[in-house]
C-alpha positions as CSV (number, residue, x, y, z in Angstrom):
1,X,-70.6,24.0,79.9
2,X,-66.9,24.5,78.8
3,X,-64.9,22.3,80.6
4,X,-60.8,22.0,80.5
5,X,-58.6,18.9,80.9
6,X,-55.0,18.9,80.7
7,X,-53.6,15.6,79.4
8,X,-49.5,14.8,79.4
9,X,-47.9,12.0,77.8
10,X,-44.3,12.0,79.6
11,X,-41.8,9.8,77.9
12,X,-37.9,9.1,78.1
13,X,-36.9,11.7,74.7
14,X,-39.8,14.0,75.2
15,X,-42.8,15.3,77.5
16,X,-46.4,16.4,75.6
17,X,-48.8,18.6,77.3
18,X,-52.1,19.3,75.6
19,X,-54.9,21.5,77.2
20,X,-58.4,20.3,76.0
21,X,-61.9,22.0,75.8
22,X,-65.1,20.0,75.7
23,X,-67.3,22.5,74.3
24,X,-70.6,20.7,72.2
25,X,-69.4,17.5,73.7
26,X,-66.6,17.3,71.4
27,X,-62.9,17.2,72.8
28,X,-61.2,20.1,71.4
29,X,-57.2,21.1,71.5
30,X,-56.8,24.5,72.8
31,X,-52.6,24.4,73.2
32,X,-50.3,21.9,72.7
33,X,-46.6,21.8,73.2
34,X,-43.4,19.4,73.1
35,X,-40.6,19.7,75.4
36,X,-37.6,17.4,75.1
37,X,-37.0,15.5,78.5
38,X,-33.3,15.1,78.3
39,X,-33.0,19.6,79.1
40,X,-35.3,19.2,82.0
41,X,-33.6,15.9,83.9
């Protein structure tokens, strides 16, 4: 089974977002992307 987690890390300077398979047991990036937080307050 091939399921997907999305995991964030949101911080004062910047925001992470990664989207994670777990295919063979094994966590897997799919995407990952920065943003900084001061454009988006």
């Amino acid at each position: 089974m091939d399921d997907r987690y999305l995991a964030g890390d949101i911080g004062g300077t910047k925001t992470r977002l990664a989207l994670y398979s777990t295919k063979a047991g094994a966590y897997d990036p799919l995407e990952t992307e920065t943003f900084p937080s001061q454009d988006y307050s």
